[in-house]
N, C-alpha and C positions, 0 to 999 in steps of 0.2 A: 508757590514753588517749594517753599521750605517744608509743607506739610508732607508732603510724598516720603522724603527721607525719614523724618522725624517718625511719621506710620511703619515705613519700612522697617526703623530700627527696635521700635517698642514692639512689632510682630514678630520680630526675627528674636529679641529677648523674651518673646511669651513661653511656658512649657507649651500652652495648647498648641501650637504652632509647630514648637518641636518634634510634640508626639504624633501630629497630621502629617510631618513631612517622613517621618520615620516609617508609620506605616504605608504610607503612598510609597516609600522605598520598597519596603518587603511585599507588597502587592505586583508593584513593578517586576523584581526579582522572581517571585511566584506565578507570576506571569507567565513570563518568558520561558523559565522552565519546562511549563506543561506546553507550553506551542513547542520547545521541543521537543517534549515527550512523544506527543504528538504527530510531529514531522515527522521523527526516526521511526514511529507504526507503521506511518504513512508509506513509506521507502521501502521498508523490510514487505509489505503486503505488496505492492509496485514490484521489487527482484523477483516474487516468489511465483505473481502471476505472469512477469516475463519467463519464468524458468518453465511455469507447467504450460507455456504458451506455444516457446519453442519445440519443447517435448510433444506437445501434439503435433506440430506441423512434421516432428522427427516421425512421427508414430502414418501419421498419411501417408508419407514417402516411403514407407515402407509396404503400407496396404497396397498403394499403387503399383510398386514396383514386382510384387509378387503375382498379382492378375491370377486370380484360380483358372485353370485349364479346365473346361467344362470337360465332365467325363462322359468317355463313350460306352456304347453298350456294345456289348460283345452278344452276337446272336448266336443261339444253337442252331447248327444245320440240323434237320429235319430227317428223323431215323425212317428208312422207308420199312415197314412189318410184312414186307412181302415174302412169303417163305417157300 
């Protein structure tokens, strides 16, 4: 039982130990950073394909509501040359 502490405490006064827990901090931190980084890509490409998402359904609703009128043909009556 006594050996656990006595480990603990000559680990916890090692440098090597210090300098492991120090960088496992800044790995930690640099971590986390880029998973934000990340996320906030993630979100701003998500807003931008909801925006051009909407805009298409705006842009159908407009196709549709416009319906081309099929055009008609206007015929020439028929010159009689009888003189």
């Amino acid at each position: 039982m006594i050996f656990i502490p006595i480990g603990d405490w000559f680990l916890a006064r090692s440098e090597a130990f210090k300098v492991l827990m120090m960088k496992f901090r800044d790995h930690k931190i640099h971590t986390k950073t880029a998973f934000s980084k990340v996320k906030s890509k993630h979100n701003n490409y998500d807003q931008t394909l909801r925006e051009h998402k909407e805009r298409i359904e705006e842009l159908e609703k407009i196709m549709l509501s416009l319906k081309e009128v099929t055009p008609f043909r206007i015929k020439k009556k028929k010159q009689n040359n009888d003189y």
